[in-house]
C-alpha positions in Angstrom: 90.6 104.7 -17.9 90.1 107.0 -15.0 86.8 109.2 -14.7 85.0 110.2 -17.8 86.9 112.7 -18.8 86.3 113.0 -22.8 89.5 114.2 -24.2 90.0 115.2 -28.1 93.6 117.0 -28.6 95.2 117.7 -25.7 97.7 120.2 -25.1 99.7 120.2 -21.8 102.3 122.9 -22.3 105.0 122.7 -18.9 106.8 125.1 -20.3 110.5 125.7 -18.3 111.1 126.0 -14.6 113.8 126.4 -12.8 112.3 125.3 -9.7 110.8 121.9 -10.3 111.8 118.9 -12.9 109.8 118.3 -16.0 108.6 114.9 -14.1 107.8 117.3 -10.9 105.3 119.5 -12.9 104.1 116.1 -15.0 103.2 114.3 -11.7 101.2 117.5 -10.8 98.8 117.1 -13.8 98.3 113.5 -13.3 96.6 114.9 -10.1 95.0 117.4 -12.0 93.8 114.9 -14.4 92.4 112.8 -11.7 90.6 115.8 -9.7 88.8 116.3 -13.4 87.9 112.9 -14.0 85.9 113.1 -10.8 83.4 115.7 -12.8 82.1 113.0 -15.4 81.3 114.3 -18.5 84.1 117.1 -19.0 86.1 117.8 -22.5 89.9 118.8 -21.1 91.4 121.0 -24.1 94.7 122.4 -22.6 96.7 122.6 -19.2 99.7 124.7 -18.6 101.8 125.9 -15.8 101.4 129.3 -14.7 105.1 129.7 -14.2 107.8 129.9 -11.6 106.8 133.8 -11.0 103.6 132.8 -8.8 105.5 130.3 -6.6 105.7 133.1 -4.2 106.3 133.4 -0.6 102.9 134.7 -0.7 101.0 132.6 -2.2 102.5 129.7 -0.5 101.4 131.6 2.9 98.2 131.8 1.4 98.0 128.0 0.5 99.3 127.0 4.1 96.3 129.4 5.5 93.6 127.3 3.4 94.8 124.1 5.3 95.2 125.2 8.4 97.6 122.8 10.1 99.6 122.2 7.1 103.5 123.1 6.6 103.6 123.0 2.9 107.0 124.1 1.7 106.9 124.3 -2.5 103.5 125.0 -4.7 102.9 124.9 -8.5 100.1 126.3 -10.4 98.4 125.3 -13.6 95.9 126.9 -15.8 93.2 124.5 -17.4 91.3 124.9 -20.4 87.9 122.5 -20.2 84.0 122.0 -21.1 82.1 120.9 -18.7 78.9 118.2 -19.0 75.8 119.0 -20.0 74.6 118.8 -16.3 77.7 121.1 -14.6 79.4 117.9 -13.0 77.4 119.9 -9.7 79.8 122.7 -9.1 80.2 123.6 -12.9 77.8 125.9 -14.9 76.3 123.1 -17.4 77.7 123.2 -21.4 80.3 125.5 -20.4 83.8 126.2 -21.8 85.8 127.1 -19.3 89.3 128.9 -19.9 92.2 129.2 -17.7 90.5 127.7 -14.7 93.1 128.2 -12.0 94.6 124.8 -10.0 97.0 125.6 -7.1 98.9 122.3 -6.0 101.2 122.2 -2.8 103.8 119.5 -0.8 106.0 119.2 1.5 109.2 118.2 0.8 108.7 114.3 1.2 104.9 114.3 0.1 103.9 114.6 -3.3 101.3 116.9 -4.8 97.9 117.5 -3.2 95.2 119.9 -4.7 94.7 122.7 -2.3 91.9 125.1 -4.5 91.2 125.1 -7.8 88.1 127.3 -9.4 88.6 131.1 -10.8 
């Protein structure tokens, strides 16, 4: 087991893209997953990709302007559905559901997917 996150039924919907492969967007929420178990305590309910519509020029420019240095060249975003610990994990308002809690992931086109933000 990784972390402590508590997990009931679980519903990861990656619903289609035409930009990335199913394993693509699957590998993305194994880093998800991962980021979360590092806020023991939290109850993951759902996580779903936002789409192909917000991998935009755009917000890949605005992704490559958060690490400065960085050439990323594709991004993905996801929207989580979680409750956190009774103590907030630290950056989490304690016992509290949080829905469609935005994660923006990035790469490169050798790399694979790093967490660039995540929050609201």
């Amino acid at each position: 087991m990784i972390g402590a996150v508590k997990t009931a039924e679980v519903t990861i919907d990656l619903g289609s893209s035409s930009l990335y492969t199913r394993e693509e967007l699957e590998d993305a929420v194994v880093q998800i997953k991962c980021q979360l178990a590092a806020l023991a305590g939290c109850e993951l309910h759902a996580i779903r990709y936002a789409g192909d519509d917000v991998c935009s020029e755009e917000n890949l420019a605005w992704l490559n302007s958060i690490q400065p240095g960085t050439e990323y060249t594709k991004l993905a975003a996801f929207l989580m559905d979680f409750h956190s610990s009774a103590d907030g994990s630290g950056t989490l308002e304690s016992d509290t559901e949080y829905i469609d809690y935005q994660w923006w992931l990035a790469r490169t086109e050798d790399d694979g997917w790093e967490i660039v933000t995540s929050g609201y």
